[in-house]
C-alpha positions as CSV (number, residue, x, y, z in Angstrom):
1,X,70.4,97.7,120.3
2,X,70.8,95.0,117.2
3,X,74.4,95.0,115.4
4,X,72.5,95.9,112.3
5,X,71.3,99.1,114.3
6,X,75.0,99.8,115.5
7,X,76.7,100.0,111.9
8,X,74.0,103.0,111.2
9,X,75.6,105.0,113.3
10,X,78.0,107.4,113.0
11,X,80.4,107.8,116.0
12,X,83.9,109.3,116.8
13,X,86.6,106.8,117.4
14,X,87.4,106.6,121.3
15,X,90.8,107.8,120.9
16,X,89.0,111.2,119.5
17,X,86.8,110.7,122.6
18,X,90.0,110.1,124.7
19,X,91.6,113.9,123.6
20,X,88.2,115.9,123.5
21,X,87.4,114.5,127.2
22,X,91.1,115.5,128.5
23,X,91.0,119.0,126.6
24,X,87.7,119.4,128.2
25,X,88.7,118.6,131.7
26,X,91.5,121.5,131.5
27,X,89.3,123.8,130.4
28,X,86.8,123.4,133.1
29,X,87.1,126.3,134.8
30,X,85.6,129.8,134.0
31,X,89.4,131.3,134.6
32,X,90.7,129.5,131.9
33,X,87.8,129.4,129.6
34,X,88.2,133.2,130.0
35,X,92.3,133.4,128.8
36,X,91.3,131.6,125.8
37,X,88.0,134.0,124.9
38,X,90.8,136.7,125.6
39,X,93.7,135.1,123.3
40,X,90.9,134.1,121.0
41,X,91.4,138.2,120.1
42,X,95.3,137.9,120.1
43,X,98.7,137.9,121.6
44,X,98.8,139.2,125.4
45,X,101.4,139.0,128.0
46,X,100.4,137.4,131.0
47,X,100.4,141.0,133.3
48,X,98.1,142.0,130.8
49,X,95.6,138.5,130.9
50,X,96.0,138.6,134.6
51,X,94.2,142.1,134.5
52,X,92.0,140.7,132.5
53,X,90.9,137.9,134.6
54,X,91.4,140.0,138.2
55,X,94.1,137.7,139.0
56,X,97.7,138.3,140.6
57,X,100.7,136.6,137.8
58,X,101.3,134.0,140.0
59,X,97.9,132.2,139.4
60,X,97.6,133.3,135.9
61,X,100.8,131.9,135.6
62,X,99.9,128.6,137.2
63,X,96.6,128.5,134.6
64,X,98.5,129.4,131.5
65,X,101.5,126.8,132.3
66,X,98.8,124.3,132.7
67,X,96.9,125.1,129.2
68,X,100.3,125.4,127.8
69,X,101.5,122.1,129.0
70,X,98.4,120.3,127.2
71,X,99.5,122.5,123.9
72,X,97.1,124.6,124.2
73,X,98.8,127.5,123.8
74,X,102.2,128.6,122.9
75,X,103.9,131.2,124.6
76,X,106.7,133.5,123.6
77,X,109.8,135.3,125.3
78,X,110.3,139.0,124.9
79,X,112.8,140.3,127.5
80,X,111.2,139.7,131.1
81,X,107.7,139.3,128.9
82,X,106.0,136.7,127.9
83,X,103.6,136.5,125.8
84,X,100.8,133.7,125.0
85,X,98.4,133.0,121.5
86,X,96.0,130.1,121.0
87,X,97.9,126.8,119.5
88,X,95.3,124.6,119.3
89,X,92.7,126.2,116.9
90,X,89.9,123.5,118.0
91,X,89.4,126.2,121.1
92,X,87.8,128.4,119.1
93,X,85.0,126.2,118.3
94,X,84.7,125.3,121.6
95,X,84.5,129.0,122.5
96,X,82.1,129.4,119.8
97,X,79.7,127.0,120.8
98,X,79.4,127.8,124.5
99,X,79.1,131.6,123.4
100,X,76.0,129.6,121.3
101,X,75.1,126.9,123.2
102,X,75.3,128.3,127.4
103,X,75.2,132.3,126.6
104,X,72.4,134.5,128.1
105,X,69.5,134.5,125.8
């Protein structure tokens, strides 16, 4: 490829590259793909997403602290409950296009 055929194109900067590859690589997994198709729809506790998902707390726990810890989502104290919701509103999209992209057809 020429230099003159290089400036035509459009790309992202690698550092955009950089945080869509490491967002990416936490969602990889259907589990957590899952919580955020569930918290796309609002705010849950995680007894409630652990039903959901046909998990027991302590491994919803360990896959929300993880999508929490890349600010993916926030998570809220009520009492002994807590509660999550989306933070990062890019997940949506990303929702949205496997939904559009990899759904049954």
């Amino acid at each position: 490829m020429t230099a003159k055929n290089e400036q035509k194109l459009k790309l992202l900067p690698i550092e955009v590259l950089d945080q869509a590859s490491e967002c990416l690589k936490v969602l990889a997994h259907p589990v957590r793909l899952r919580m955020v198709e569930i918290l796309m729809q609002g705010k849950f506790a995680v007894h409630e997403i652990a039903k959901m998902c046909e998990l027991n707390p302590n491994q919803t726990c360990d896959h929300l602290r993880l999508l929490k810890g890349h600010r993916l989502l926030e998570s809220k104290r009520d009492g002994r409950t807590v509660y999550y919701t989306i933070a990062a509103p890019e997940l949506v999209g990303i929702i949205e296009c496997i939904r559009k992209n990899c759904g049954l057809k």
